[in-house]
C-alpha positions as CSV (number, residue, x, y, z in Angstrom):
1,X,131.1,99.9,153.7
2,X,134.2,98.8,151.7
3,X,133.0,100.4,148.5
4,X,135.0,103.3,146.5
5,X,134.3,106.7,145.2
6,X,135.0,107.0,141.8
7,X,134.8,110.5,140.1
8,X,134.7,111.9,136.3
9,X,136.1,115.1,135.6
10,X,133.8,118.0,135.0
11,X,134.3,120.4,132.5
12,X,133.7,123.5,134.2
13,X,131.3,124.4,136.4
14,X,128.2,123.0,134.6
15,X,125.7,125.8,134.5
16,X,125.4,125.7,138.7
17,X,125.8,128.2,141.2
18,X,125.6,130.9,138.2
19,X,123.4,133.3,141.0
20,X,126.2,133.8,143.0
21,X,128.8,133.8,140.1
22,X,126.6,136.4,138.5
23,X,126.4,138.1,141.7
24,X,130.7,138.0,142.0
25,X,131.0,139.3,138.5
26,X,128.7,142.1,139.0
27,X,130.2,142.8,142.8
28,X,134.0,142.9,141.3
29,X,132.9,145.3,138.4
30,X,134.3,142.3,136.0
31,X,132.7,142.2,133.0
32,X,131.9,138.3,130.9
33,X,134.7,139.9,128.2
34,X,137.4,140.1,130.6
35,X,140.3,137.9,129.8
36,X,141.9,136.6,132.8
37,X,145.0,134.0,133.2
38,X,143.3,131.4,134.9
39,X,146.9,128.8,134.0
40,X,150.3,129.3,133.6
41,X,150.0,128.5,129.4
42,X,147.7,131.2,128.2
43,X,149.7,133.8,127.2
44,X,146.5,136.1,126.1
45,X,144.2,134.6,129.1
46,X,140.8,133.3,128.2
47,X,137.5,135.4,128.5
48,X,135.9,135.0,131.7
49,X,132.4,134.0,129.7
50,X,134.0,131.7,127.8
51,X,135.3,129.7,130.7
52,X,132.5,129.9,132.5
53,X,129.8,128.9,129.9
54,X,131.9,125.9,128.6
55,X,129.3,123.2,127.9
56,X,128.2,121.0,130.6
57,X,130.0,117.3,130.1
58,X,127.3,114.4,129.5
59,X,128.0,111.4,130.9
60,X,125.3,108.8,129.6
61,X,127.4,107.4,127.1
62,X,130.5,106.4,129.1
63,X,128.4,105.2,132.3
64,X,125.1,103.8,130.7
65,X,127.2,100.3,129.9
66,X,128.8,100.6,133.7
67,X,125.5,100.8,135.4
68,X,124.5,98.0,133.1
69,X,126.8,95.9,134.2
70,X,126.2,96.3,137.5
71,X,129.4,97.1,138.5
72,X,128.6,100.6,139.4
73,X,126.2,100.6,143.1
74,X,124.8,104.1,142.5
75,X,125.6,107.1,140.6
76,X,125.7,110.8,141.7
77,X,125.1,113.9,139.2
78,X,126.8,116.5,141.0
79,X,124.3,119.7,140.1
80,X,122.9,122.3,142.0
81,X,123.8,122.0,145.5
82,X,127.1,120.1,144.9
83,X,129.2,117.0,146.2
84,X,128.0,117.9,149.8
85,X,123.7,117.8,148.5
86,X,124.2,115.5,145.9
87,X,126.4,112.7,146.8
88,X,124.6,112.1,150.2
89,X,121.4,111.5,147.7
90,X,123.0,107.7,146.4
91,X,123.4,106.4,149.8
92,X,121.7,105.1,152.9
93,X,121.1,107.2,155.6
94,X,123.6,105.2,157.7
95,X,126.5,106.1,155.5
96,X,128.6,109.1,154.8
97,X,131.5,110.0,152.1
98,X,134.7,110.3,153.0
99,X,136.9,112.7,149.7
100,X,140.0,113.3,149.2
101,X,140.6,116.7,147.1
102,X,144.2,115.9,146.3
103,X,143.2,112.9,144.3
104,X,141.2,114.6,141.2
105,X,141.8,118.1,138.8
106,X,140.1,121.0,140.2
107,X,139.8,123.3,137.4
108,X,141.2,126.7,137.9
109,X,137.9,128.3,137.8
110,X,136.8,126.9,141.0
111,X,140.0,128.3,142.6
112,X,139.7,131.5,140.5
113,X,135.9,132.0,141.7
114,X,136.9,130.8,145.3
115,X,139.8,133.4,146.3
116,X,138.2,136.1,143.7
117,X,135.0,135.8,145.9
118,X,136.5,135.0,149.2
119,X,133.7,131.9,149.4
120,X,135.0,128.9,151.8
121,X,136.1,125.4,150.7
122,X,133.1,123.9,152.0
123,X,131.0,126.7,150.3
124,X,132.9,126.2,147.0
125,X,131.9,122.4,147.2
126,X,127.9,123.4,148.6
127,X,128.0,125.6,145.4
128,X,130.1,123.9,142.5
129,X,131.0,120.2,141.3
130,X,135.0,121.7,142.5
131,X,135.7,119.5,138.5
132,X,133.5,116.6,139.1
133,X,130.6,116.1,137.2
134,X,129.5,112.7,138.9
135,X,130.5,110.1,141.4
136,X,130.2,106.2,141.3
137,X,129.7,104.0,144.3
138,X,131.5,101.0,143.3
139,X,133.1,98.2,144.8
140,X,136.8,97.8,145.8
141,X,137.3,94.7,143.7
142,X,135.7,96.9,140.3
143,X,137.8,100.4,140.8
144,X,140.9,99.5,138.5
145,X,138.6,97.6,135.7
146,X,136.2,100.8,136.0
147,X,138.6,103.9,135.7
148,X,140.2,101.8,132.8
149,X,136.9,101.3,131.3
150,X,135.7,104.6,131.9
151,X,139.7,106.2,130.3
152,X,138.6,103.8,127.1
153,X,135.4,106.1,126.7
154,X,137.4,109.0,126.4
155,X,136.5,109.9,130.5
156,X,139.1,111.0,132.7
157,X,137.9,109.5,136.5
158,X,140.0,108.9,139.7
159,X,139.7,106.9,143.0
160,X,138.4,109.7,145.4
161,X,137.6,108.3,148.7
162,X,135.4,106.1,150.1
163,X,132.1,105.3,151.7
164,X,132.0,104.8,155.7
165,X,129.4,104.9,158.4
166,X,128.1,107.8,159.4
167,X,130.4,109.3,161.8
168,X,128.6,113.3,162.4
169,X,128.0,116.6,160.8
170,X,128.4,116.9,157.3
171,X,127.9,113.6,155.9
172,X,130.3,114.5,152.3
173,X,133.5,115.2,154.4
174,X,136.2,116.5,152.0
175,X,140.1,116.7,153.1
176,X,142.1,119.3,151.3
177,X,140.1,121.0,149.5
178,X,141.1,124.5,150.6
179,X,144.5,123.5,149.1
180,X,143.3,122.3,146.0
181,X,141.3,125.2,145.3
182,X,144.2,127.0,146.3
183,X,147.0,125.4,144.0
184,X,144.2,125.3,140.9
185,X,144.4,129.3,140.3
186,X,147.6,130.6,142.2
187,X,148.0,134.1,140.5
188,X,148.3,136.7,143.9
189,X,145.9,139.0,142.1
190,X,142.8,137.2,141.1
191,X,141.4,140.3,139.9
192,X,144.5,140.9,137.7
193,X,142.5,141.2,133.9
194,X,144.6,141.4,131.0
């Protein structure tokens, strides 16, 4: 019950929930070739397709050693079906996570395909990693030796939350997410191509 959330960055959305971004792109009239600011620093935007087909990040090199070493209690790929599915999946019944959005990157995409679609935060995270690509279950006392670990093979990971007993409903319960998504793409025109 004292044990940590760790999470490593995604680097996009990882091939999932293309259906219903298929169905969005298609719905807008946006076609794959569309460029579209999705930061502040692209001065030509970046094609849609491009963003959204960035390869999926592999994490066996960086975490085979970790789980090795047994500092890492369980591991979560977040794929189809998301943090809310896939995290639930690495722990007993009795437990639920407890995630703090404000702690990790969420990529603009996610907040691009969130207001550009009008799909809900908990939605989003149903749907889409929201920019992480898997979560650890570790224990307090291995957090700060793991993230430096994981930073040394070229991962970027944050403290996220932590795991509690089950409480009710959900049992992935994520606090500001709807911000997050909202301060990742903050344009007032989503649909705004270049």
């Amino acid at each position: 019950e004292s044990d940590c959330l760790v999470g490593l960055a995604s680097s996009g959305i990882h091939s999932n929930g293309f259906s219903l971004v298929r169905k969005l792109i298609d719905n807008l009239g946006l076609s794959y070739d569309d460029r579209i600011k999705f930061d502040g620093t692209e001065s030509g935007g970046s094609k849609l397709g491009d963003v959204l087909l960035t390869p999926t990040r592999i994490y066996v090199q960086s975490v085979l050693p970790l789980l090795r070493s047994g500092k890492v209690k369980a591991f979560a790929h977040i794929t189809g079906g998301g943090l809310i599915e896939n995290i639930p999946r690495v722990l007993p019944d009795e437990f639920e996570a407890r995630l703090d959005a404000k702690s990790w990157n969420v990529q603009p995409i996610f907040g691009w395909l969130a207001k550009a679609g009008t799909i809900k935060a908990f939605e989003m995270a149903k749907t889409f990693n929201v920019g992480l690509g898997a979560v650890l279950v570790v224990a307090h006392s291995h957090v700060d030796g793991l993230l430096l670990e994981l930073k040394k093979a070229g991962e970027t990971a944050w403290k996220i939350g932590h795991v509690q007993k089950y409480d009710s409903g959900s049992r992935v319960k994520i606090s500001n997410l709807a911000e997050s998504l909202q301060a990742a793409f903050s344009p007032a025109d989503p649909l705004a191509i270049l």
